[in-house]
C-alpha positions as CSV (number, residue, x, y, z in Angstrom):
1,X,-14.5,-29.7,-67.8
2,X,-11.7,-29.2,-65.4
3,X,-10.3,-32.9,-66.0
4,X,-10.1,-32.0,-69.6
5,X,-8.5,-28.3,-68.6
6,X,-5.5,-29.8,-67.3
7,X,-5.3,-33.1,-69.4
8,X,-4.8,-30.2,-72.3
9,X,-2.1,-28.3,-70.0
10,X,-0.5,-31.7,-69.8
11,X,-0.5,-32.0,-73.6
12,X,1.1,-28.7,-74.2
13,X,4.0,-29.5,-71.3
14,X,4.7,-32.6,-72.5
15,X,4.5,-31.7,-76.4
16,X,6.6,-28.1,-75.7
17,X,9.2,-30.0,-73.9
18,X,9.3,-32.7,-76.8
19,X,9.7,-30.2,-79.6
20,X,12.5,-28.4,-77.5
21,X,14.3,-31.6,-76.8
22,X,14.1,-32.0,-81.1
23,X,15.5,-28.6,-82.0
24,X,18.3,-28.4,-79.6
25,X,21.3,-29.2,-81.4
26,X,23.9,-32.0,-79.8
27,X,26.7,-30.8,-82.1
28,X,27.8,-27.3,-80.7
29,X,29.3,-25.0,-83.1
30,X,32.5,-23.2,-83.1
31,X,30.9,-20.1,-81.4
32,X,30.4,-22.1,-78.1
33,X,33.9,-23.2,-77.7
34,X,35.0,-19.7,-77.9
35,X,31.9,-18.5,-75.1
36,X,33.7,-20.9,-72.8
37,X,36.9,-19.6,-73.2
38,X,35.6,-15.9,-72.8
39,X,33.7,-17.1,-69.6
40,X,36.8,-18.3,-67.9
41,X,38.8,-15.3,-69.1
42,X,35.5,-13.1,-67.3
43,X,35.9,-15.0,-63.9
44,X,39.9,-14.8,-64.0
45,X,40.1,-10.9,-64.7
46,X,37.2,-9.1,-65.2
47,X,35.4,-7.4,-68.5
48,X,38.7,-5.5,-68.7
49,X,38.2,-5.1,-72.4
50,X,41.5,-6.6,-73.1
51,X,42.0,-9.5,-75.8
52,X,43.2,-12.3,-73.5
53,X,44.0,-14.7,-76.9
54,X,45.8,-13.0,-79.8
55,X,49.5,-13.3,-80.5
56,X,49.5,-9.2,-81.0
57,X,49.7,-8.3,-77.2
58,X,46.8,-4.9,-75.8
59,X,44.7,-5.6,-78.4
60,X,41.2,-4.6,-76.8
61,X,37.6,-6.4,-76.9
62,X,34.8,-5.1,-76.5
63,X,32.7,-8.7,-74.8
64,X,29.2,-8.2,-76.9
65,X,27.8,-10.6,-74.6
66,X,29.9,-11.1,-71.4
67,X,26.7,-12.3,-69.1
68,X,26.0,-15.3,-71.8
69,X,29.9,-16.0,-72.3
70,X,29.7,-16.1,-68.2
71,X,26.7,-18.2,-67.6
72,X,28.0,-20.6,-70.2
73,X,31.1,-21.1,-68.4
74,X,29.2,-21.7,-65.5
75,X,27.5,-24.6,-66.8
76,X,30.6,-25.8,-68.1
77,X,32.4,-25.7,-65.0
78,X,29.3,-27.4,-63.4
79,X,28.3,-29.7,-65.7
80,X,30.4,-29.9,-68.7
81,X,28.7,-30.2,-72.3
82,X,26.0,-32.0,-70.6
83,X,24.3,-29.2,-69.0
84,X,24.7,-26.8,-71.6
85,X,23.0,-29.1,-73.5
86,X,20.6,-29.6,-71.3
87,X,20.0,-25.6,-70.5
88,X,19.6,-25.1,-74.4
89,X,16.4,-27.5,-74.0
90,X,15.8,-25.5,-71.1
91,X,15.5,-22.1,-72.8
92,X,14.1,-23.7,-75.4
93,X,10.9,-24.8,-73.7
94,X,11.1,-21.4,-71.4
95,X,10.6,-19.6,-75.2
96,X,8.0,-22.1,-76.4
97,X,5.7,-22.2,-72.9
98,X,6.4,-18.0,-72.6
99,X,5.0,-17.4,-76.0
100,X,2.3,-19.9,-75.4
101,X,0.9,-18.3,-72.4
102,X,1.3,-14.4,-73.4
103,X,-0.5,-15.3,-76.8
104,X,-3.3,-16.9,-74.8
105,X,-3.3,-13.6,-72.9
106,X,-3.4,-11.4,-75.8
107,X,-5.5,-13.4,-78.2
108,X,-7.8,-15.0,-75.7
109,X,-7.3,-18.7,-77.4
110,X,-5.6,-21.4,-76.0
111,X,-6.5,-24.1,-79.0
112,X,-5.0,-21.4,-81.5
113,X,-2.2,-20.3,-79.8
114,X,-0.5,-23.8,-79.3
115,X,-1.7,-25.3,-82.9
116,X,0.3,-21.8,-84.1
117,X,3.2,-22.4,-82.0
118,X,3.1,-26.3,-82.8
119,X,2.9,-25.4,-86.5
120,X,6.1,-23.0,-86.5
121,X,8.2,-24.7,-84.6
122,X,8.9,-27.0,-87.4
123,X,10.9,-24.3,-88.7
124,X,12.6,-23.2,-85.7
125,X,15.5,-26.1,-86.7
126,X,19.0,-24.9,-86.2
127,X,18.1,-22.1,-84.1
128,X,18.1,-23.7,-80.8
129,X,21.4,-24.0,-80.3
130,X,23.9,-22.6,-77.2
131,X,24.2,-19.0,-78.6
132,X,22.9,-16.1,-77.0
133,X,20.1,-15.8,-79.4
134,X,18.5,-18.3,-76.5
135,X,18.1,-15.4,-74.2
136,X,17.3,-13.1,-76.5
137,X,14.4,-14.8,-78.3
138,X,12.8,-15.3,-75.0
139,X,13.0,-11.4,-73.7
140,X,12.2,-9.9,-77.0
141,X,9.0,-12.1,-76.6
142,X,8.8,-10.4,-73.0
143,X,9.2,-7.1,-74.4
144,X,6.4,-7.1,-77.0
145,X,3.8,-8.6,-74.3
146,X,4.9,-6.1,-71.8
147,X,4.8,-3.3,-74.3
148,X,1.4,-4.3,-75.7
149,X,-0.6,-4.6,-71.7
150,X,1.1,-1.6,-70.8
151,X,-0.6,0.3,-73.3
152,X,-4.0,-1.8,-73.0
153,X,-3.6,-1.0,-69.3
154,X,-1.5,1.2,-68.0
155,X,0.2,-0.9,-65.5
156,X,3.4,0.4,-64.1
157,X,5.2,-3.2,-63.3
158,X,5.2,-3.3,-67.4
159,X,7.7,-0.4,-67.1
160,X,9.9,-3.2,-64.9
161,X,9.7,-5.5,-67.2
162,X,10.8,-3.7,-69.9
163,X,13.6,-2.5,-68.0
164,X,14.8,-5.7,-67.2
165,X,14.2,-7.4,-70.6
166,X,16.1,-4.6,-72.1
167,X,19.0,-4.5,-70.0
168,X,19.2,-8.3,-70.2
169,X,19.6,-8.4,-73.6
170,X,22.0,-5.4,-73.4
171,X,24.5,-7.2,-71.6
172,X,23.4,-10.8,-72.8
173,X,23.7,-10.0,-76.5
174,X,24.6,-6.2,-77.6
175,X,24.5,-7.3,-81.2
176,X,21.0,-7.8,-81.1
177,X,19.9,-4.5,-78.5
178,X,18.8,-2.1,-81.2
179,X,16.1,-4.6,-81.9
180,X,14.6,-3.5,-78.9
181,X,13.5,-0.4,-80.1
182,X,12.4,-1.7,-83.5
183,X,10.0,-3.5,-81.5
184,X,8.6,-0.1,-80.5
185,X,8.6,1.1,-83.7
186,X,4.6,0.1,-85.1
187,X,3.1,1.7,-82.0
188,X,5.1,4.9,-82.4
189,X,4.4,5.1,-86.1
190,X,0.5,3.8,-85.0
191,X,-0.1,7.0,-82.7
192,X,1.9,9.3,-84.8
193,X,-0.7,8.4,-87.2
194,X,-3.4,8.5,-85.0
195,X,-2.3,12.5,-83.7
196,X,-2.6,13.2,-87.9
197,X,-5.7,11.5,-88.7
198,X,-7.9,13.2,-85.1
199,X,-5.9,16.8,-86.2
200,X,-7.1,16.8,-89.9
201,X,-10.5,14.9,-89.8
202,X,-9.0,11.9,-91.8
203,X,-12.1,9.4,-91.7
204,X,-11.5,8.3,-94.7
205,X,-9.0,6.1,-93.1
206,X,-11.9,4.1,-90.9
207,X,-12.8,2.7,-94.4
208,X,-9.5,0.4,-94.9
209,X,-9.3,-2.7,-93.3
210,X,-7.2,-1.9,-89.9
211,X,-8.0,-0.5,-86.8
212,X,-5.9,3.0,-85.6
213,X,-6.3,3.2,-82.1
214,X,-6.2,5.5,-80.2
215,X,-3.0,7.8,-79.2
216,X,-0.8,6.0,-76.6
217,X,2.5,8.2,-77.8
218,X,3.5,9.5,-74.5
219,X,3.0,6.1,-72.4
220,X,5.1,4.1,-75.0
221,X,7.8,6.9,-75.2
222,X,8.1,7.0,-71.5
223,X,9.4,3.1,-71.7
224,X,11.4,3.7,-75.1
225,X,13.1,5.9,-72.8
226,X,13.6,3.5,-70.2
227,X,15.0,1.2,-72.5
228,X,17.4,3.4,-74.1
229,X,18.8,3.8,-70.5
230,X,19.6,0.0,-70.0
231,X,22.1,0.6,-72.8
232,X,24.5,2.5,-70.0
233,X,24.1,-0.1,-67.9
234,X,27.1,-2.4,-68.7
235,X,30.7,-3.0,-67.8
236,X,31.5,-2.3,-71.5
237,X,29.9,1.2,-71.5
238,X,28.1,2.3,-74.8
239,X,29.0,-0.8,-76.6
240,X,25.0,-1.5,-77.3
241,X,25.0,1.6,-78.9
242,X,28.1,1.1,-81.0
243,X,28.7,-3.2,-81.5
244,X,26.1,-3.3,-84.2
245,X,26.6,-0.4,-86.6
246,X,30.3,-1.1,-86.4
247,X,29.7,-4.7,-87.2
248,X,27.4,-3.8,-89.8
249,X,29.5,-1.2,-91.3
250,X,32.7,-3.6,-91.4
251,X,33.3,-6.7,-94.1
252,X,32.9,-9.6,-92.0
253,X,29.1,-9.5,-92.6
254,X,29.5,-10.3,-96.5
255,X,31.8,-13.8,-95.5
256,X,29.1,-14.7,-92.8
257,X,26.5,-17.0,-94.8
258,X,23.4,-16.3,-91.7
259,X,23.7,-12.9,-92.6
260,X,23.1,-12.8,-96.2
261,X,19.6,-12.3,-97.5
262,X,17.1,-15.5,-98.2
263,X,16.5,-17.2,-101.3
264,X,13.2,-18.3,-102.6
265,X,15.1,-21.9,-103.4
266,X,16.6,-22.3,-99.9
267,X,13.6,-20.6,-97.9
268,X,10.3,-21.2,-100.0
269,X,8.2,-21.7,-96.9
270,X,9.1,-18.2,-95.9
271,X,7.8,-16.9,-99.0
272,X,4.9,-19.2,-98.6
273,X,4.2,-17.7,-95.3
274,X,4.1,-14.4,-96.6
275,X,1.8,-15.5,-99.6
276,X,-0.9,-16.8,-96.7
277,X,-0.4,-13.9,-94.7
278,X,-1.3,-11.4,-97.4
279,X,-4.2,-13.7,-98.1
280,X,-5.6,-13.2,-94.7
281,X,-5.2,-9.5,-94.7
282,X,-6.5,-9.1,-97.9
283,X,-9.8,-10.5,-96.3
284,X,-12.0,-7.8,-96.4
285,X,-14.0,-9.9,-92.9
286,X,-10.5,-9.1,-91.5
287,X,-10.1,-6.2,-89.2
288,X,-6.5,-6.2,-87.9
289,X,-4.9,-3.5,-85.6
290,X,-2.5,-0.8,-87.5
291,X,0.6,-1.3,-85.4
292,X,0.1,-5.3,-85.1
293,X,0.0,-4.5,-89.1
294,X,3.5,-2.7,-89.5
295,X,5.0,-5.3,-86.7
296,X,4.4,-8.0,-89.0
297,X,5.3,-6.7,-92.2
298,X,8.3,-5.1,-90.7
299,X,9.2,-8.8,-89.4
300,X,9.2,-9.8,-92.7
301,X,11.6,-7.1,-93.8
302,X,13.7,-8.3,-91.4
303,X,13.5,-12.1,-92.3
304,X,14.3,-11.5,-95.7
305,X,17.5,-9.1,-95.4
306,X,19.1,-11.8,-93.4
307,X,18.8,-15.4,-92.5
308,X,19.5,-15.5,-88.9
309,X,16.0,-13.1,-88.6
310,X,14.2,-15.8,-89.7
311,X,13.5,-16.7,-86.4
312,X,12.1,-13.7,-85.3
313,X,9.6,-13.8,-87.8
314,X,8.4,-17.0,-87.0
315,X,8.7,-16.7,-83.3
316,X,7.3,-12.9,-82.7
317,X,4.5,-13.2,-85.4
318,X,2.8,-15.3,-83.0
């Protein structure tokens, strides 16, 4: 029994590291060249929020992700494009062995968990590249196992390590931070409705097929809270708060192609996804939790408003 334990933790090594060494791209995009340049510009003179490459002299920047545009350089300066390379397949199998062993942790299945993660990963192509979105992939999976044991139990190091995650992906990739606290959002909206139904007697609501449990508002507020604070906690102060409603607000988002909404040509599986997913919850033997119920149909939301989210679905629905 024990030889066949860790000939199976072998398999799921060996096969993570495998599939990680398939997605991550050789070819780097445009994005990385520019990351290197901003690195070097970092460790020359500072996050000064100036704009150390235009013609037009005291322009400013605001460096969305200095800590990635640093720790790129870094391998750069170490190893050339061999070890960023080589730390994209790093972080790859960091994301892929993370979200193996907290879904094991949650869902009490090993054999499930990997055939799940084995299964999505085929569309996970193009998305393991040297970007940011490395880092953040791996601590918004953090984020969503912390929050979800530190409401099952109440544990305080879960605070830490939604501190940290947050704050990472504050100064690792402000584009992305407000994600954080849509991550929050089904639990909130879970005991909100949970404080409605025990106030006005709504048992009616025990009939449908999800679970409401019971009201955790104030322990999951306390490390929304938290979170929100990480957003101070940069060199380019309250630039998490700002970088993504001014992008979103600006034109450049209608001449980028990953952030225009799927089609059902270009993305059928995604729609297929959805079809099966519905299928399962429309199992009346189903029982799923409320929240878990809004997380997932919120992730597809998310995935179908813009391409680039894609991933999250596939990675956080897990």
């Amino acid at each position: 029994m024990k030889k066949n334990k860790v000939i199976f933790n072998i398999l799921v090594i060996v096969s993570f590291f495998v599939i990680a060494y398939l997605l991550a791209q050789k070819v780097f995009q445009n994005d990385t060249y520019y990351t290197i340049k901003v690195g070097e510009s970092i460790f020359k003179n500072g996050v000064d929020m100036k704009d150390h490459f235009s013609f037009i002299p005291n322009l400013t920047y605001v460096y969305p992700h200095w800590l990635y545009d640093s720790f790129i350089y870094l391998m750069y300066s170490i190893g050339g494009f061999t070890l960023i390379y080589l730390s994209t397949i790093a972080l790859g199998f960091t994301l892929l062995f993370m979200t193996y062993q907290f879904s094991v942790k949650l869902g009490n299945n090993k054999y499930v968990s990997y055939l799940l993660i084995m299964f999505f990963s085929f569309f996970l192509e193009g998305y393991f590249t040297a970007r940011a979105q490395m880092f953040s992939y791996i601590f918004f999976v953090i984020i969503l196992y912390s929050l979800e044991m530190l409401r099952n139990t109440k544990k305080k190091r879960y605070f830490i390590y939604l501190f940290i995650s947050s704050w990472m992906i504050a100064n690792m990739h402000a584009a992305v931070w407000p994600f954080v606290f849509v991550l929050f959002l089904p639990s909130i909206a879970q005991d909100v409705i949970s404080v409605i139904k025990n106030i006005f007697k709504l048992k009616f609501l025990d009939t449908f097929n999800f679970e409401i449990e019971d009201n955790k508002i104030i322990i999951t507020m306390i490390a929304f809270v938290l979170c929100l604070l990480t957003g101070l906690l940069t060199p380019n102060f309250l630039v998490p708060f700002t970088y993504f409603i001014k992008t979103a607000s600006g034109i450049s988002m209608n001449y980028i192609s990953e952030h225009g909404p799927i089609t059902i040509k270009s993305y059928w599986y995604v729609y297929l996804f959805l079809l099966g997913t519905l299928v399962i919850l429309l199992n009346k033997k189903v029982k799923i939790k409320l929240k878990d119920l809004f997380l997932i149909l919120g992730l597809f939301i998310v995935a179908f408003s813009s391409i680039k989210n894609i991933s999250l679905l596939f990675i956080l629905s897990i």
